[in-house]
C-alpha positions as CSV (number, residue, x, y, z in Angstrom):
1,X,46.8,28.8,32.2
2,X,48.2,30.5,28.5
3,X,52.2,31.4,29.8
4,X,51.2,34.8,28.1
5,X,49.1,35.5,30.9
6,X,51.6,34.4,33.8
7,X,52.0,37.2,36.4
8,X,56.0,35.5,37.1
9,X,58.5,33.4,35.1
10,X,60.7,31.8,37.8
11,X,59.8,28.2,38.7
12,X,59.8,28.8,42.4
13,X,57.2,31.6,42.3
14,X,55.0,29.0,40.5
15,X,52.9,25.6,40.4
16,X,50.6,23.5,38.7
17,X,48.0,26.2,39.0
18,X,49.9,28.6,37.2
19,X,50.8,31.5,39.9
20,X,47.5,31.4,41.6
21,X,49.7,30.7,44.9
22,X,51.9,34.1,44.0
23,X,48.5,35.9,43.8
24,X,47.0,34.8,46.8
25,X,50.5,34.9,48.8
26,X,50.3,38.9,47.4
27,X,46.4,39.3,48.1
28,X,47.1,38.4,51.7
29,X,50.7,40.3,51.9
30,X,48.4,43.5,50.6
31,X,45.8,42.6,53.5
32,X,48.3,43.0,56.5
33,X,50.7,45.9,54.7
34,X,46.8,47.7,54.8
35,X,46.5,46.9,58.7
36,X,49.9,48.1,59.4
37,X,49.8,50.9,57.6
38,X,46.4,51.9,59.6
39,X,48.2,50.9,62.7
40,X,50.8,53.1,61.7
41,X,48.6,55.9,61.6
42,X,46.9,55.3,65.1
43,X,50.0,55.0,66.9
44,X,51.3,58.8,64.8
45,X,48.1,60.6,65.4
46,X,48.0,59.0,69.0
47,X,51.5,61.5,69.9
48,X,50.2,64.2,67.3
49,X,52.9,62.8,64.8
50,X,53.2,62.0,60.8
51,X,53.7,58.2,60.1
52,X,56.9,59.0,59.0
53,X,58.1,60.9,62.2
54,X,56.7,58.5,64.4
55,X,58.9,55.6,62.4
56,X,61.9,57.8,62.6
57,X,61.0,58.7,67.0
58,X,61.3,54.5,67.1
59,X,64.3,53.9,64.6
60,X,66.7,56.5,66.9
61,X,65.2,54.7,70.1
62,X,66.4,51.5,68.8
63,X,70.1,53.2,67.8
64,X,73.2,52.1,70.3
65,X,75.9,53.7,71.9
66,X,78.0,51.2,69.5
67,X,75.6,52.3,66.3
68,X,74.7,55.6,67.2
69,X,72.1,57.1,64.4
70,X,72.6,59.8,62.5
71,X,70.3,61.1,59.2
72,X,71.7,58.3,56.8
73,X,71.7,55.5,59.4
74,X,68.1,56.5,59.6
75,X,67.2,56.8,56.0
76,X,68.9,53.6,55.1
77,X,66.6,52.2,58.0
78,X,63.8,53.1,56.8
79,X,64.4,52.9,53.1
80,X,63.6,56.7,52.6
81,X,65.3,59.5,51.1
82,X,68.3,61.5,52.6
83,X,66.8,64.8,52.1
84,X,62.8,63.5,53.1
85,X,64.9,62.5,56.5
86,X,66.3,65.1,56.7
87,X,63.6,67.8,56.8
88,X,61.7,65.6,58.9
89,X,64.6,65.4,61.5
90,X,64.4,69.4,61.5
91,X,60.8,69.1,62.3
92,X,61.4,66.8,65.2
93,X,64.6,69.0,66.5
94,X,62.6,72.2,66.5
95,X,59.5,70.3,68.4
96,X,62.3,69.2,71.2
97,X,61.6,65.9,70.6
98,X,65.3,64.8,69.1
99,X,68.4,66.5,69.2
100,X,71.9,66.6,67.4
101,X,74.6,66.0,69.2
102,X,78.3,65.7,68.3
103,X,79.6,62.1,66.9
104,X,82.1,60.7,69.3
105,X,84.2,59.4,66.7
106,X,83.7,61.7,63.6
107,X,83.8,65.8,64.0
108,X,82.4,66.0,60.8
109,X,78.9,64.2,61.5
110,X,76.2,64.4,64.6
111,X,74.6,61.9,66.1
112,X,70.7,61.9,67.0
113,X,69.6,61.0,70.3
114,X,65.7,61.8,71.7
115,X,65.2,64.3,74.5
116,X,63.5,63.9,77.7
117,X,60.0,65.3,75.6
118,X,60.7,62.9,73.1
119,X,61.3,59.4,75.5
120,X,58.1,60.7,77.3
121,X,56.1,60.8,74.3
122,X,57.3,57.3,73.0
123,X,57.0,55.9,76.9
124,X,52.9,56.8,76.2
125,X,52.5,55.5,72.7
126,X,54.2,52.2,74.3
127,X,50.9,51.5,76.2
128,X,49.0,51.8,72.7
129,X,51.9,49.6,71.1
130,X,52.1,46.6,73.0
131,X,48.6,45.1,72.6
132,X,48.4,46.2,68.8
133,X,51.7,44.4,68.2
134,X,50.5,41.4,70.3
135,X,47.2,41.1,68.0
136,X,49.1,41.4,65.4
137,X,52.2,39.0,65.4
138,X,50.9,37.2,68.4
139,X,49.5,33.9,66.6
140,X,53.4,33.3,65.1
141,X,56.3,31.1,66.9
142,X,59.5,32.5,68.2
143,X,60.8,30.6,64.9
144,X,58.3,31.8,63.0
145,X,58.9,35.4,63.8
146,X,62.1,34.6,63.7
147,X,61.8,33.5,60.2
148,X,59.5,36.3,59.1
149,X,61.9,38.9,60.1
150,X,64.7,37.6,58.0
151,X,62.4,37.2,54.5
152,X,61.4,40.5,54.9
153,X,65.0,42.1,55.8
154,X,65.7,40.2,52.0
155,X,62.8,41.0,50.2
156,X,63.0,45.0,51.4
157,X,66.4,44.7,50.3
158,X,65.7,44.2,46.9
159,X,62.6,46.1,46.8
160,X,64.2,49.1,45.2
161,X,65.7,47.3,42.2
162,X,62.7,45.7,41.8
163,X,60.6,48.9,41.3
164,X,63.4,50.3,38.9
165,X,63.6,47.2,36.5
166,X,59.6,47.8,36.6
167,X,60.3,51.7,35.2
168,X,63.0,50.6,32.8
169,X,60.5,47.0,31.3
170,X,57.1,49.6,31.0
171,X,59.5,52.1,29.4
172,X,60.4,49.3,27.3
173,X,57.4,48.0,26.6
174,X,55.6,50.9,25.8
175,X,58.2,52.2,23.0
176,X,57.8,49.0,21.3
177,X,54.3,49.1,21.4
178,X,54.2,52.7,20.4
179,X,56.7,51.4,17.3
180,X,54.0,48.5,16.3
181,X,51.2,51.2,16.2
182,X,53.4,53.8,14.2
183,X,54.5,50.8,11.8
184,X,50.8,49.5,11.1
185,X,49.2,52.9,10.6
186,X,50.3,54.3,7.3
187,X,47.9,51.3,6.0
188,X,45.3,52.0,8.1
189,X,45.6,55.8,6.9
190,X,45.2,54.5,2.9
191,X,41.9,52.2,4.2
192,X,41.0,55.0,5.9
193,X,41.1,57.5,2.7
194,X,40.0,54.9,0.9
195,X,36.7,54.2,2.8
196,X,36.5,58.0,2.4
197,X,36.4,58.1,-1.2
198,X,34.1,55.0,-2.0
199,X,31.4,56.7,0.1
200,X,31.7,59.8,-1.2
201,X,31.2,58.0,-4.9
């Protein structure tokens, strides 16, 4: 395969096919993220929630009395922004499903903890949970999940920069092709007026 048309320079990302492995290690990534996200959406819809505010319900029930949550704990969770948490956290509040309560070690911040409508509703989306979650991871090892969990902490970690550097290179890419096409047509205005006048001969 022509390097030109390489889809990744690292060695590791790539073999004697070219990155045909990369692609297909994506096509399948792409396959499952589809199914989660669907699965997403039946277990939100299931308790009359958004995807977002059921993720957020199941972040807080997985907080500590060591690590309580509060709106940045949760947004740095699930790699959203503060202020899209934030609003969504007023949602739940005002549906009774969450409430603020007072940080035991700092005045100045709250803590968010779910309220007795808010265990219930997760207590019946558990029953839709468990034999999803089962079909889904259930063919891996202990190990193996074990292992999946901590390439996916790293790769979500870097996710972020990834997308920048891919707004900064197309940003890059596209001056310098919009600098080629500015460059090459002040000839291809004189062919142009030249065509022009030889027909009009």
């Amino acid at each position: 395969m022509s390097d030109a048309l390489l889809t990744a320079s690292k060695p590791e990302l790539l073999d004697k096919d070219g990155d045909r492995t990369l692609r297909g290690v994506l096509y399948d990534y792409f396959a499952f993220g589809r199914s989660l996200e669907a699965a997403r959406e039946t277990f939100a819809s299931f308790v009359g929630l958004s995807p977002t505010q059921y993720l957020i319900l199941i972040a807080i029930k997985n907080s500590t009395a060591e690590k309580p949550m509060g709106v940045n704990q949760v947004a740095e969770r699930l790699y959203l922004s503060g202020a899209f948490v934030t609003n969504e956290i007023n949602k739940l509040v005002s549906d009774g499903l969450l409430e603020k309560r007072p940080h035991p070690g700092d005045g100045r911040r709250v803590q968010l903890a779910l309220t007795q409508h808010g265990m219930s509703l997760l207590i019946r989306l558990a029953a839709l949970q468990r034999p999803v979650n089962d079909a889904l991871f259930g063919m891996l090892t202990r190990e193996e999940f074990k292992m999946l969990g901590q390439l996916l902490s790293r790769l979500a970690s870097n996710a972020d920069s990834a997308l920048k550097l891919a707004i900064h290179v197309q940003a890059t890419l596209k001056s310098q092709e919009d600098q080629r096409a500015s460059t090459a047509s002040p000839s291809d205005s004189r062919k142009k007026r030249r065509a022009t006048r030889l027909s009009g001969r």
